[in-house]
C-alpha positions as CSV (number, residue, x, y, z in Angstrom):
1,X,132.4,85.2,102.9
2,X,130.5,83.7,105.1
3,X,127.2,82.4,103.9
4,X,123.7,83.8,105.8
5,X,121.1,81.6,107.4
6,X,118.0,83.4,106.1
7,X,115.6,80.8,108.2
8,X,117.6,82.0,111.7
9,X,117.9,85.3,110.5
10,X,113.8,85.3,109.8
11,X,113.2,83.7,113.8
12,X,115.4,86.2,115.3
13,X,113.4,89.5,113.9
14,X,109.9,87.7,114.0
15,X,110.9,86.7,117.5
16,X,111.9,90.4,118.4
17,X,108.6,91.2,117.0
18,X,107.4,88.9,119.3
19,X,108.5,90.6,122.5
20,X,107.2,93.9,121.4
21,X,103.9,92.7,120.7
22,X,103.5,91.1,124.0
23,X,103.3,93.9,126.1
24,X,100.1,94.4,124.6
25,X,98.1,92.4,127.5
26,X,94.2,93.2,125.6
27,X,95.6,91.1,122.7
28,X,96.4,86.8,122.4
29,X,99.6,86.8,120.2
30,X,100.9,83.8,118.3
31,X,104.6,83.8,117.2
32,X,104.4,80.5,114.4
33,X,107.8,79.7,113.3
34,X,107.9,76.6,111.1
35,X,111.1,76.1,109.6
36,X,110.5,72.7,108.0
37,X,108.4,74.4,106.0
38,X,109.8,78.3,106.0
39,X,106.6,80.3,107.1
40,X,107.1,82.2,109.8
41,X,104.0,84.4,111.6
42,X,102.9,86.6,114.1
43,X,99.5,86.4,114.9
44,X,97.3,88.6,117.1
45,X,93.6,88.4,118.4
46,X,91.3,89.2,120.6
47,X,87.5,88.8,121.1
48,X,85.6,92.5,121.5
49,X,82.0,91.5,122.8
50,X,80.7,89.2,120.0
51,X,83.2,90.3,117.2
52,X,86.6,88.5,116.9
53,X,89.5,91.0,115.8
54,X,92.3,88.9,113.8
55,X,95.6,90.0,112.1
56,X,98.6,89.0,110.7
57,X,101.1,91.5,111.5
58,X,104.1,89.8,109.6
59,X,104.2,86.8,107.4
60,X,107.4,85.6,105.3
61,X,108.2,83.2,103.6
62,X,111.6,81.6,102.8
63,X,111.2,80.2,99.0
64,X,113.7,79.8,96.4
65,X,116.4,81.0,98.5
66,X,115.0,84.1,98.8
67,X,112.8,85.9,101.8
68,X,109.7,86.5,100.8
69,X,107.3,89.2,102.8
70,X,104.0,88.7,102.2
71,X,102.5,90.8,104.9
72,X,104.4,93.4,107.4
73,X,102.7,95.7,109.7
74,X,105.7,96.6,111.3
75,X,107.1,99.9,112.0
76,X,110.9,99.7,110.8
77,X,109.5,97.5,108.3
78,X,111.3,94.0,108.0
79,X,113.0,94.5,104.7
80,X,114.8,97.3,106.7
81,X,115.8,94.7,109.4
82,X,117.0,92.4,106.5
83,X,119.0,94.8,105.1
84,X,120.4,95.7,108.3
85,X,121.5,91.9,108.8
86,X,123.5,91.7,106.1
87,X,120.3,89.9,103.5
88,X,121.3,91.6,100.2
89,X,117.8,92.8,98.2
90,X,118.1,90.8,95.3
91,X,117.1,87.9,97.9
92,X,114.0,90.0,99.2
93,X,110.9,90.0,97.5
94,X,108.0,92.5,98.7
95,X,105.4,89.7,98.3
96,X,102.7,92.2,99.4
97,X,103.4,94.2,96.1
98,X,101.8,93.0,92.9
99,X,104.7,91.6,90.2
100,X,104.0,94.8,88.0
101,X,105.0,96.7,90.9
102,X,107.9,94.8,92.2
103,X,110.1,95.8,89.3
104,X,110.0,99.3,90.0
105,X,111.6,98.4,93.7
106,X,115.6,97.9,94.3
107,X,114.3,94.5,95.7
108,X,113.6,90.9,93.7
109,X,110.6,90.8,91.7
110,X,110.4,86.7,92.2
């Protein structure tokens, strides 16, 4: 069996992401893909008047051989798209869950 390349895997649905996102034109979004290090962001914001409006709308990280998502505003959800990429769930954490909480999932609790 062929082994998977979580860090390409990652790119590709951040990047996809990406091209949804855009077509926003009121927002500025940042697609930050650094896989020397294995963060991987999307990054939107905008200034109303005198107030800046900032969010991470996904941030994983790739740690221990394992995926980690630490924050995902998406609507399919990107464990979803992992699991629909082959990314088995005991190599997905649900960061954005508390540890306690993370052994009640199907997914890895570390």
């Amino acid at each position: 069996m062929e082994e998977l390349n979580y860090s390409e895997i990652v790119r590709k649905i951040v990047k996809e992401n990406y091209q949804y996102h855009t077509q926003d034109s009121q927002y500025e979004t940042q697609l930050i893909l650094d896989s020397e290090r294995n963060h991987y962001l999307l990054i939107s914001l905008r200034w109303q008047k005198e107030k800046q409006d900032y969010g991470c709308s996904i941030h994983v990280d790739i740690k221990d051989g394992k995926i980690w998502i630490q924050q995902d505003f998406t609507e399919q959800g990107i464990a979803q798209q992992l699991l629909n990429l082959g990314v088995p769930k005991s190599d997905i954490v649900l960061a954005f869950r508390s540890p306690f909480v993370r052994q009640f999932s199907d997914f890895s609790v570390n």
